[in-house]
Every structure is written in structure tokens, then in C-alpha cells.
C-alpha positions in Angstrom: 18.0 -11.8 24.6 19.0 -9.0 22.2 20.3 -11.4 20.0 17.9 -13.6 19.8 15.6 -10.8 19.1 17.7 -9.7 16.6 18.1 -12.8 14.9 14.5 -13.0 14.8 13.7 -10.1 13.1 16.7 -10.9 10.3 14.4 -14.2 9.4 11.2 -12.1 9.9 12.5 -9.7 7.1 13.6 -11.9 4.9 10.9 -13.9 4.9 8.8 -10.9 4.2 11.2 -9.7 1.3 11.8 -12.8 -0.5 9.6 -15.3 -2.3 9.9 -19.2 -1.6 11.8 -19.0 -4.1 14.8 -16.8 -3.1 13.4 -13.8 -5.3 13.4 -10.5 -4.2 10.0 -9.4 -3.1 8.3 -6.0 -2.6 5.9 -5.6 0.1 4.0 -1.8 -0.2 2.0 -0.7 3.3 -0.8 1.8 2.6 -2.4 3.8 5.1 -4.6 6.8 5.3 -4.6 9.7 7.4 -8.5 9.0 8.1 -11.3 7.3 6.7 -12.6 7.7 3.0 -8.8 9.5 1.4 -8.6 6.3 -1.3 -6.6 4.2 0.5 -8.5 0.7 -1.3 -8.5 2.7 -4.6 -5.0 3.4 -4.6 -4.1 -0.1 -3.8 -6.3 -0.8 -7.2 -4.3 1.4 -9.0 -1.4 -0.4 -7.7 -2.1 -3.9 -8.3 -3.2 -3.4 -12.2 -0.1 -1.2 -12.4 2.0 -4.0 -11.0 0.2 -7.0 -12.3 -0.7 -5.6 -16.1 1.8 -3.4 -17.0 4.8 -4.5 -15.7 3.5 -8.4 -15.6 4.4 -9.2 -11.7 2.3 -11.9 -9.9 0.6 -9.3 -7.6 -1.8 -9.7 -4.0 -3.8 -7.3 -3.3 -5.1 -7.6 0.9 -7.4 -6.1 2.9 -5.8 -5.8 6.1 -9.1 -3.8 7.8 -12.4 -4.5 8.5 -14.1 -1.9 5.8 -15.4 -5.0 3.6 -14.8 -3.0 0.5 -13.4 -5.6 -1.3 -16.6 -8.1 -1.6 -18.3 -4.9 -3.4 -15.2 -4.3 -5.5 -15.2 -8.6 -6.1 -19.6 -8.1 -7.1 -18.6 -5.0 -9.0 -16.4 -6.9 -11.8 -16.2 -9.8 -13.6 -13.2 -11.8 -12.3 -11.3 -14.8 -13.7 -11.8 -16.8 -10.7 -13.8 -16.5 -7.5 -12.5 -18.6 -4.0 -13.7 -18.3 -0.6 -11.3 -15.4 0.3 -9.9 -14.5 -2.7 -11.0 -13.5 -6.3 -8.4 -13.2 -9.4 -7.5 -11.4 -12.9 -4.4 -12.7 -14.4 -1.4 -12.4 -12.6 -3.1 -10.0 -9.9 -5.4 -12.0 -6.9 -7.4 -9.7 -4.5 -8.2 -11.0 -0.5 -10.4 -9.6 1.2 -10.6 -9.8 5.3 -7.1 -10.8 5.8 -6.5 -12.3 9.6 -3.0 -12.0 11.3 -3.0 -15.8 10.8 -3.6 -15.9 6.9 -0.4 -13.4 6.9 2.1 -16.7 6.6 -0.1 -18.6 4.2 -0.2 -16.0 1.2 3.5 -14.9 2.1 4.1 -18.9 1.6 3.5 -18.1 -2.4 5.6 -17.0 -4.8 4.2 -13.3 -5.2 6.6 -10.8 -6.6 4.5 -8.0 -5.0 2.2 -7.8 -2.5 0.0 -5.0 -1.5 -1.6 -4.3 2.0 -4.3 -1.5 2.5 -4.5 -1.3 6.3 -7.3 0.8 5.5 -7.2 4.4 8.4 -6.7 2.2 11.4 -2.6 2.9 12.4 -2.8 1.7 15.6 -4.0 -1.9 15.3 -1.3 -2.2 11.8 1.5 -0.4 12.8 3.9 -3.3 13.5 2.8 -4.9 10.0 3.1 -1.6 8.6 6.8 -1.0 9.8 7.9 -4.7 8.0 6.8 -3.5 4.8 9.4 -2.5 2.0 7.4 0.5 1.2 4.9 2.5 3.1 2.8 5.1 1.6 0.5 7.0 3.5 -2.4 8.4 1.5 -4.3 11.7 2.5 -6.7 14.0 1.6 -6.7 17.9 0.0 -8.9 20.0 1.8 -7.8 22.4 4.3 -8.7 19.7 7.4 -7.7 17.3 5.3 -3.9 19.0 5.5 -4.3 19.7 9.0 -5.4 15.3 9.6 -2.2 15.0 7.3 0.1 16.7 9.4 -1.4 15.3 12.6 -0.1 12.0 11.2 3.4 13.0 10.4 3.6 14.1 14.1 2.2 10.9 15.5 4.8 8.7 13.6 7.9 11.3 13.2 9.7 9.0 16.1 9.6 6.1 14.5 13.0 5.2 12.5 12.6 5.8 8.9 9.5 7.7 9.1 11.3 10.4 7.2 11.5 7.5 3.8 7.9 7.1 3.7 5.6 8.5 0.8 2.9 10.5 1.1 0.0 10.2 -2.0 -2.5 13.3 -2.1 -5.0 12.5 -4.9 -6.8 15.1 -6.5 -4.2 17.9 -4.7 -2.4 20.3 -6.7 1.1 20.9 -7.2 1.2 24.1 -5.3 -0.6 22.5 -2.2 2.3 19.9 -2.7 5.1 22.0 -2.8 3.7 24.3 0.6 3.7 20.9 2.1 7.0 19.4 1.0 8.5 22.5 2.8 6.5 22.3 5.9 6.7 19.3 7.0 9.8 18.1 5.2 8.3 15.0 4.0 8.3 12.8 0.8 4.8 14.2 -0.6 3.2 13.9 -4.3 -0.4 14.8 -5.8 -1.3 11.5 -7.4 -2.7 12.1 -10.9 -6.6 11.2 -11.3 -7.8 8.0 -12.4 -11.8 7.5 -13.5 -10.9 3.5 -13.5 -8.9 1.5 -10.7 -8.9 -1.0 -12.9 -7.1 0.5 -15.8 -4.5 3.2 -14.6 -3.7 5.9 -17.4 -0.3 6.9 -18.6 -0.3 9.5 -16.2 -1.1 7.4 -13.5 2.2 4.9 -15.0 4.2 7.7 -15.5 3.7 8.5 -12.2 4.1 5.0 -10.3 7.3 4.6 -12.5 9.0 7.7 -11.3 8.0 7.2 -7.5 8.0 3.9 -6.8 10.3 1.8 -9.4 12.7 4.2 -10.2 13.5 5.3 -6.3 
């Protein structure tokens, strides 16, 4: 039983970290603390960064059942508009993602793909835990900190926990550092953005440092 298991979860991660084309693949899990921290904006931020600047065939998913994605699809002019998807060059955005639909946009030859799983940790968690990357996005106000480090407690058992990132936008730097030596954690203030769509240099600068140069 334990190998079979084990065995399973070798394909299961490999299929998960490689295209269908033998490529290496990066799959980035985000997750907020609680409701309304910019857990859909940052994976906005993402997919432009991702898809425009650095030119990689990019899906964006909604993994949760906020529906922000058909207002974000009315809210722009898009290249093209499907039944469950909506594009913009090399980046295509899916909104209501099943389980089921999981294998079929895996089946396509996306370098990276994106899942906001939205506040809800309980019904993602084992989609969460195959992803390459998490990063768990939280707010800065005082009970905003105190939602943050309920979190951290919650999933501190879990193997790795310790590797995932931790995005506070609109937090300063000395809110940051308090933090970092609290709670021992990967933590950074993510630099403001007016426009999801078109991520500044300090919102590069940024993404380059903590994500594609770790």
C-alpha cells in the first residue's frame, strides 16, 4: 500500500510540474488569511507579470466560488471570450474552476499556472500542498496581523509550511520586520499597484527578487 501510494504521488507531481511536453512547469497556490486581503488582485499582478514581461504562456484560475472573475472578464476588453475562459496574449483567465476541469487545463502546455483559492483553506488544502509555490496573502491592520498569525498556527504542522510566502500589500517595512521575527516566517510588504493589469517596476522588481530569483 505505501508504495503504491507513493508511486502515485511521484506521477501526481510530475504531472503537476511538467507540461505535455516534458518542460518544467510552475504551479503558484494563493490563499488569504480571510476574505477581501487581494488574493484575485494579486494573482492579476501575477499573471501580467508572468505572461507580459517575462513572455510565459500563463492560466490564471479561480479555484473558489467568489465569481470575481466574470466582473474582471466585463471589466476589460479581452482578446478572446470562451465559455469558461477569456484571454490576452500569452495569459488566459478561468473563472469557476471544478476539481474535474483541473486535468483538462493541466493537459496544455502552460509554463505557469496560477490558482487563487480565494480565503477558503479547508476545501483547497490538498490542491494547495501540490503547488510549486504557495503564497499566502494577508492583510495590515492590527486584526488583520492577529487573522495572519492565526493562519500560521493552523498550518505550522504541515511539512514545508515553514517555505511558504507570505504577501502583505499596503504593509510597511517595519510591520514586516516585527513580523518576520515573530513568527519566523517568509513575510514581504508587496509594493502598491493602481493597475492589475499593468504591474510597475516596483511591482517587477519585486516579483523578480521573490519569486524567480529564490
Amino acid at each position: 500500500m505505501g508504495k503504491e501510494t507513493m508511486k502515485h504521488k511521484s506521477i501526481l507531481l510530475k504531472r503537476l510540474t511538467q507540461d505535455n511536453r516534458g518542460r518544467y512547469r510552475e504551479v503558484i497556490g494563493l490563499i488569504g488569511t480571510h476574505h477581501g486581503v487581494g488574493v484575485t488582485y494579486t494573482g492579476m499582478l501575477l499573471a501580467f507579470y508572468y505572461g507580459e514581461e517575462l513572455g510565459k504562456k500563463t492560466a490564471l484560475l479561480e479555484c473558489n466560488q467568489h465569481r470575481d472573475m466574470r466582473l474582471i472578464q466585463s471589466a476589460y476588453e479581452w482578446r478572446e471570450n470562451e465559455t469558461m475562459s477569456f484571454s490576452f496574449h500569452r495569459i488566459t483567465c478561468y473563472h469557476e474552476v471544478k476539481a474535474n476541469q483541473l486535468s483538462q487545463i493541466y493537459g496544455d502546455d502552460y509554463e505557469v499556472i496560477i490558482l487563487d483559492f480565494g480565503a477558503d483553506l479547508t476545501s483547497n488544502m490538498e490542491e494547495l500542498l501540490r503547488c510549486t509555490t504557495k503564497i499566502v496573502i494577508g492583510g495590515s491592520s492590527e486584526w488583520d496581523i492577529m487573522k495572519l498569525k492565526d493562519f500560521i498556527s493552523k498550518v505550522e504542522e504541515l511539512h514545508g509550511s515553514e517555505h511558504w510566502l507570505y504577501f502583505l500589500p499596503r504593509c510597511s517595512e517595519r510591520t514586516v520586520n516585527i513580523l518576520r521575527s515573530e513568527v519566523k516566517r517568509k513575510i514581504w510588504a508587496v509594493p502598491e499597484a493602481q493597475e492589475p493589469t499593468r504591474p510597475n517596476n516596483n511591482v517587477k522588481q519585486f516579483f523578480k527578487q521573490n519569486l524567480i530569483a529564490r
